[in-house]
C-alpha positions in Angstrom: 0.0 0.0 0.0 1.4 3.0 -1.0 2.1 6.1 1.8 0.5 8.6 2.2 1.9 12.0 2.9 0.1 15.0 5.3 0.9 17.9 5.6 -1.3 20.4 7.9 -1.9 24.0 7.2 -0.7 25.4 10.7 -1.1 29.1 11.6 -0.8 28.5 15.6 -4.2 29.0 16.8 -6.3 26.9 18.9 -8.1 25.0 15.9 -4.8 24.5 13.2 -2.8 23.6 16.8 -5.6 20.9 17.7 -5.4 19.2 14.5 -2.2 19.3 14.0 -1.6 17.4 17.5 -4.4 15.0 16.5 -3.3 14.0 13.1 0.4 14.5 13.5 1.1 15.0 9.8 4.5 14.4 7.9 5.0 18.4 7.6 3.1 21.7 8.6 2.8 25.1 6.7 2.3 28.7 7.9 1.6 30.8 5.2 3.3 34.5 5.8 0.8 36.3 3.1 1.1 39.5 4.7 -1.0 39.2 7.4 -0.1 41.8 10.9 0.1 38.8 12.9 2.5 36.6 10.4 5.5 36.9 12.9 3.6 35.3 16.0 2.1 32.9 13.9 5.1 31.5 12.4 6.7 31.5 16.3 4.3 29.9 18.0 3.7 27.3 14.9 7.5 26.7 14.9 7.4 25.8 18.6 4.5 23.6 18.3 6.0 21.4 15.6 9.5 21.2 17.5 7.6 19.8 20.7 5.6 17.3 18.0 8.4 16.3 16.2 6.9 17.9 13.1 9.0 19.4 9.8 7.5 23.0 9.9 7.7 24.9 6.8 7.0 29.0 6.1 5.6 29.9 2.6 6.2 33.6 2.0 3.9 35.6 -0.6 3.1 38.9 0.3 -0.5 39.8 -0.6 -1.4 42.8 1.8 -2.0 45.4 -0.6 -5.1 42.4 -1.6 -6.2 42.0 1.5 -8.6 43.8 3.8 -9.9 44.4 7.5 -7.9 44.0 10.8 -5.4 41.2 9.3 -4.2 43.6 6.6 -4.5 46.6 9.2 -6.6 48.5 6.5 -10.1 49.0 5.9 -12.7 46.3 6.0 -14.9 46.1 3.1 -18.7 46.3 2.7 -19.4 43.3 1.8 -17.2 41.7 4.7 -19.2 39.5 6.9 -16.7 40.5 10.0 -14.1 42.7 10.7 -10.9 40.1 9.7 -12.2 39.2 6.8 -9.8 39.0 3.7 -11.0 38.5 0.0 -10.6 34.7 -0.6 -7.9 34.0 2.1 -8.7 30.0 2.6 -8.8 29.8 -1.7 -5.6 31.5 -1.3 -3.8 29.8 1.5 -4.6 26.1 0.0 -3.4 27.4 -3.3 -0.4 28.4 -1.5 0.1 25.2 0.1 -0.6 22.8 -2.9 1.9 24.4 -4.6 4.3 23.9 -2.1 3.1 20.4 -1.3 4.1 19.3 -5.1 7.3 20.3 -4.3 7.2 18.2 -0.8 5.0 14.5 -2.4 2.2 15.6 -0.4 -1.1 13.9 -1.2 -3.4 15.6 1.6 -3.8 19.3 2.8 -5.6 19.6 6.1 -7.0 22.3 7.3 -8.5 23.4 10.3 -12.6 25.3 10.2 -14.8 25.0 13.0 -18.7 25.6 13.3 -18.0 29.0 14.6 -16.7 30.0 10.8 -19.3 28.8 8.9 -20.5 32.5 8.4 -17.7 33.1 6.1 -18.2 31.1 2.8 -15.1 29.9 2.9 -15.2 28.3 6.2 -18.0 26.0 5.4 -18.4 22.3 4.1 -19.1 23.4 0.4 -16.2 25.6 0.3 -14.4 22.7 1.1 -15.7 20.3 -1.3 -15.4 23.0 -4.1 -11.9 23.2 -3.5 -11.3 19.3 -3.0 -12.7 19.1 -6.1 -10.6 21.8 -7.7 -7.4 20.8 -6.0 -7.9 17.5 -6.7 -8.6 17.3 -10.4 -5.7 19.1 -11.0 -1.7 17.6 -11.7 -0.4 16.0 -8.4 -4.3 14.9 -7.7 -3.9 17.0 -4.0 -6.6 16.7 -1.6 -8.5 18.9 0.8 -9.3 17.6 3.9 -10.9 19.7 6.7 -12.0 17.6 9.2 -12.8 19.7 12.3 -16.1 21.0 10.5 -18.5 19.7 13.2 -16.8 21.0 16.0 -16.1 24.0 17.9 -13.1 24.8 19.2 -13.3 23.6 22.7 -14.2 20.2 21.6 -11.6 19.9 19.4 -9.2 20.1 22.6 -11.2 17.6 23.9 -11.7 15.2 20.5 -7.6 15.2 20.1 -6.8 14.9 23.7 -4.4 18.4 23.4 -2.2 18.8 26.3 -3.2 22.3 28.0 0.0 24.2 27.8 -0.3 23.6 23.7 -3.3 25.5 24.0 -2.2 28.4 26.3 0.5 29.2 23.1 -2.0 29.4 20.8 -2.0 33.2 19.2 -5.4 34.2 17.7 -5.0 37.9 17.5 -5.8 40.0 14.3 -4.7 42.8 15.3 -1.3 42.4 17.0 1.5 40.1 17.5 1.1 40.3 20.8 -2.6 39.6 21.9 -4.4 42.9 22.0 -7.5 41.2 24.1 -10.2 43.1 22.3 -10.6 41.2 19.0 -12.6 38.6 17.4 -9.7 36.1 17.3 -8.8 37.0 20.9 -11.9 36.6 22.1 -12.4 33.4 20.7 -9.7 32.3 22.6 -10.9 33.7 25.6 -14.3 32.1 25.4 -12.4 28.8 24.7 -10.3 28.9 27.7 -13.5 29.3 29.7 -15.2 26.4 28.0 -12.0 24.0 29.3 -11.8 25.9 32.7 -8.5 27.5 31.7 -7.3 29.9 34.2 
Protein backbone atom coordinates (compact mmCIF):
# COMPACT_ATOMS: atom_id res chain seq x y z
CA UNK A 1 0.00 0.00 0.00
CA UNK A 2 1.40 2.96 -1.00
CA UNK A 3 2.07 6.14 1.83
CA UNK A 4 0.47 8.63 2.16
CA UNK A 5 1.94 11.99 2.89
CA UNK A 6 0.14 15.02 5.28
CA UNK A 7 0.85 17.91 5.57
CA UNK A 8 -1.33 20.41 7.94
CA UNK A 9 -1.90 24.00 7.19
CA UNK A 10 -0.74 25.39 10.75
CA UNK A 11 -1.05 29.11 11.65
CA UNK A 12 -0.82 28.47 15.58
CA UNK A 13 -4.18 28.97 16.76
CA UNK A 14 -6.32 26.88 18.94
CA UNK A 15 -8.14 24.98 15.90
CA UNK A 16 -4.85 24.45 13.25
CA UNK A 17 -2.83 23.62 16.80
CA UNK A 18 -5.58 20.87 17.71
CA UNK A 19 -5.41 19.17 14.50
CA UNK A 20 -2.21 19.27 14.02
CA UNK A 21 -1.56 17.40 17.48
CA UNK A 22 -4.40 15.02 16.53
CA UNK A 23 -3.27 14.03 13.13
CA UNK A 24 0.44 14.54 13.52
CA UNK A 25 1.12 14.97 9.78
CA UNK A 26 4.51 14.40 7.91
CA UNK A 27 5.01 18.44 7.60
CA UNK A 28 3.10 21.65 8.63
CA UNK A 29 2.83 25.09 6.68
CA UNK A 30 2.34 28.70 7.86
CA UNK A 31 1.65 30.78 5.19
CA UNK A 32 3.25 34.49 5.78
CA UNK A 33 0.84 36.31 3.10
CA UNK A 34 1.07 39.49 4.67
CA UNK A 35 -1.02 39.25 7.42
CA UNK A 36 -0.10 41.85 10.91
CA UNK A 37 0.07 38.79 12.86
CA UNK A 38 2.51 36.62 10.38
CA UNK A 39 5.51 36.90 12.85
CA UNK A 40 3.58 35.28 15.96
CA UNK A 41 2.15 32.94 13.94
CA UNK A 42 5.14 31.48 12.36
CA UNK A 43 6.71 31.54 16.29
CA UNK A 44 4.26 29.92 18.05
CA UNK A 45 3.70 27.30 14.88
CA UNK A 46 7.52 26.68 14.88
CA UNK A 47 7.36 25.79 18.57
CA UNK A 48 4.47 23.61 18.29
CA UNK A 49 5.97 21.37 15.56
CA UNK A 50 9.54 21.23 17.48
CA UNK A 51 7.56 19.84 20.69
CA UNK A 52 5.59 17.28 18.05
CA UNK A 53 8.42 16.33 16.17
CA UNK A 54 6.93 17.92 13.09
CA UNK A 55 9.01 19.40 9.84
CA UNK A 56 7.54 22.97 9.87
CA UNK A 57 7.65 24.92 6.83
CA UNK A 58 7.01 28.95 6.05
CA UNK A 59 5.56 29.93 2.59
CA UNK A 60 6.21 33.61 2.05
CA UNK A 61 3.87 35.64 -0.62
CA UNK A 62 3.15 38.86 0.28
CA UNK A 63 -0.53 39.82 -0.56
CA UNK A 64 -1.36 42.85 1.81
CA UNK A 65 -1.95 45.37 -0.56
CA UNK A 66 -5.06 42.44 -1.56
CA UNK A 67 -6.20 42.02 1.46
CA UNK A 68 -8.65 43.82 3.81
CA UNK A 69 -9.89 44.39 7.48
CA UNK A 70 -7.87 43.98 10.77
CA UNK A 71 -5.38 41.16 9.34
CA UNK A 72 -4.24 43.63 6.59
CA UNK A 73 -4.53 46.64 9.22
CA UNK A 74 -6.57 48.47 6.48
CA UNK A 75 -10.09 49.03 5.91
CA UNK A 76 -12.67 46.34 6.01
CA UNK A 77 -14.88 46.14 3.15
CA UNK A 78 -18.68 46.27 2.66
CA UNK A 79 -19.44 43.33 1.79
CA UNK A 80 -17.21 41.71 4.75
CA UNK A 81 -19.15 39.51 6.89
CA UNK A 82 -16.74 40.46 10.01
CA UNK A 83 -14.07 42.70 10.73
CA UNK A 84 -10.94 40.09 9.75
CA UNK A 85 -12.20 39.20 6.83
CA UNK A 86 -9.85 38.97 3.72
CA UNK A 87 -10.96 38.51 0.03
CA UNK A 88 -10.59 34.68 -0.60
CA UNK A 89 -7.94 34.02 2.09
CA UNK A 90 -8.71 29.96 2.60
CA UNK A 91 -8.80 29.76 -1.71
CA UNK A 92 -5.64 31.48 -1.32
CA UNK A 93 -3.77 29.75 1.51
CA UNK A 94 -4.57 26.11 0.02
CA UNK A 95 -3.39 27.44 -3.29
CA UNK A 96 -0.38 28.39 -1.49
CA UNK A 97 0.14 25.21 0.12
CA UNK A 98 -0.62 22.82 -2.94
CA UNK A 99 1.93 24.41 -4.64
CA UNK A 100 4.27 23.88 -2.12
CA UNK A 101 3.05 20.45 -1.29
CA UNK A 102 4.06 19.32 -5.10
CA UNK A 103 7.28 20.29 -4.35
CA UNK A 104 7.22 18.24 -0.80
CA UNK A 105 5.05 14.49 -2.40
CA UNK A 106 2.20 15.64 -0.37
CA UNK A 107 -1.12 13.93 -1.19
CA UNK A 108 -3.37 15.59 1.60
CA UNK A 109 -3.82 19.25 2.78
CA UNK A 110 -5.62 19.58 6.07
CA UNK A 111 -6.99 22.33 7.32
CA UNK A 112 -8.46 23.37 10.25
CA UNK A 113 -12.57 25.30 10.15
CA UNK A 114 -14.76 25.00 13.02
CA UNK A 115 -18.71 25.60 13.31
CA UNK A 116 -17.97 29.02 14.64
CA UNK A 117 -16.72 29.95 10.75
CA UNK A 118 -19.27 28.80 8.94
CA UNK A 119 -20.52 32.46 8.45
CA UNK A 120 -17.70 33.08 6.15
CA UNK A 121 -18.25 31.06 2.80
CA UNK A 122 -15.11 29.86 2.86
CA UNK A 123 -15.22 28.28 6.21
CA UNK A 124 -18.04 26.04 5.44
CA UNK A 125 -18.42 22.30 4.07
CA UNK A 126 -19.09 23.44 0.42
CA UNK A 127 -16.19 25.60 0.26
CA UNK A 128 -14.39 22.70 1.13
CA UNK A 129 -15.69 20.26 -1.30
CA UNK A 130 -15.41 22.96 -4.06
CA UNK A 131 -11.92 23.20 -3.55
CA UNK A 132 -11.27 19.26 -3.00
CA UNK A 133 -12.74 19.15 -6.09
CA UNK A 134 -10.58 21.76 -7.72
CA UNK A 135 -7.39 20.83 -6.02
CA UNK A 136 -7.88 17.49 -6.71
CA UNK A 137 -8.62 17.34 -10.35
CA UNK A 138 -5.68 19.06 -11.04
CA UNK A 139 -1.66 17.61 -11.73
CA UNK A 140 -0.41 15.98 -8.41
CA UNK A 141 -4.34 14.92 -7.66
CA UNK A 142 -3.93 16.97 -4.00
CA UNK A 143 -6.58 16.69 -1.57
CA UNK A 144 -8.51 18.88 0.78
CA UNK A 145 -9.28 17.61 3.92
CA UNK A 146 -10.94 19.72 6.73
CA UNK A 147 -12.04 17.64 9.25
CA UNK A 148 -12.84 19.71 12.32
CA UNK A 149 -16.11 21.01 10.46
CA UNK A 150 -18.51 19.68 13.25
CA UNK A 151 -16.85 20.96 16.00
CA UNK A 152 -16.06 24.01 17.95
CA UNK A 153 -13.12 24.83 19.23
CA UNK A 154 -13.27 23.55 22.69
CA UNK A 155 -14.21 20.20 21.64
CA UNK A 156 -11.60 19.86 19.42
CA UNK A 157 -9.24 20.07 22.56
CA UNK A 158 -11.23 17.58 23.90
CA UNK A 159 -11.67 15.17 20.51
CA UNK A 160 -7.60 15.15 20.09
CA UNK A 161 -6.79 14.87 23.69
CA UNK A 162 -4.41 18.40 23.38
CA UNK A 163 -2.23 18.77 26.31
CA UNK A 164 -3.20 22.33 28.05
CA UNK A 165 0.02 24.15 27.84
CA UNK A 166 -0.32 23.58 23.72
CA UNK A 167 -3.33 25.54 24.00
CA UNK A 168 -2.17 28.39 26.32
CA UNK A 169 0.47 29.17 23.06
CA UNK A 170 -1.99 29.43 20.75
CA UNK A 171 -2.03 33.17 19.18
CA UNK A 172 -5.38 34.16 17.66
CA UNK A 173 -4.95 37.87 17.51
CA UNK A 174 -5.84 39.97 14.29
CA UNK A 175 -4.67 42.78 15.27
CA UNK A 176 -1.26 42.41 16.99
CA UNK A 177 1.48 40.12 17.51
CA UNK A 178 1.11 40.33 20.80
CA UNK A 179 -2.58 39.64 21.87
CA UNK A 180 -4.36 42.89 21.95
CA UNK A 181 -7.48 41.16 24.07
CA UNK A 182 -10.21 43.06 22.27
CA UNK A 183 -10.60 41.20 19.03
CA UNK A 184 -12.62 38.61 17.45
CA UNK A 185 -9.70 36.08 17.29
CA UNK A 186 -8.76 37.00 20.90
CA UNK A 187 -11.93 36.61 22.08
CA UNK A 188 -12.42 33.40 20.66
CA UNK A 189 -9.66 32.34 22.60
CA UNK A 190 -10.86 33.68 25.57
CA UNK A 191 -14.33 32.07 25.36
CA UNK A 192 -12.35 28.81 24.73
CA UNK A 193 -10.27 28.89 27.73
CA UNK A 194 -13.54 29.28 29.74
CA UNK A 195 -15.20 26.40 28.01
CA UNK A 196 -12.02 23.99 29.31
CA UNK A 197 -11.77 25.91 32.73
CA UNK A 198 -8.45 27.54 31.73
CA UNK A 199 -7.26 29.95 34.16
Amino acid sequence: MEYVKKAVLLSGGIDSICLTYGIKPDIAYTVDYGQTVSKREIYVSKFICNKLNIKHKTIKVDCKNLGSGTLANSKTSSISPSEEWWPFRNQLLVTLAAMQSIKDSVNEIYLASVKSDNFHKDGTIDFYKSINNLVSYQEGNIKIICPTLDFYSHQLVIKYKVPIELITLAHSCHISNLACGKCSGCTKQLRVRHELNIE
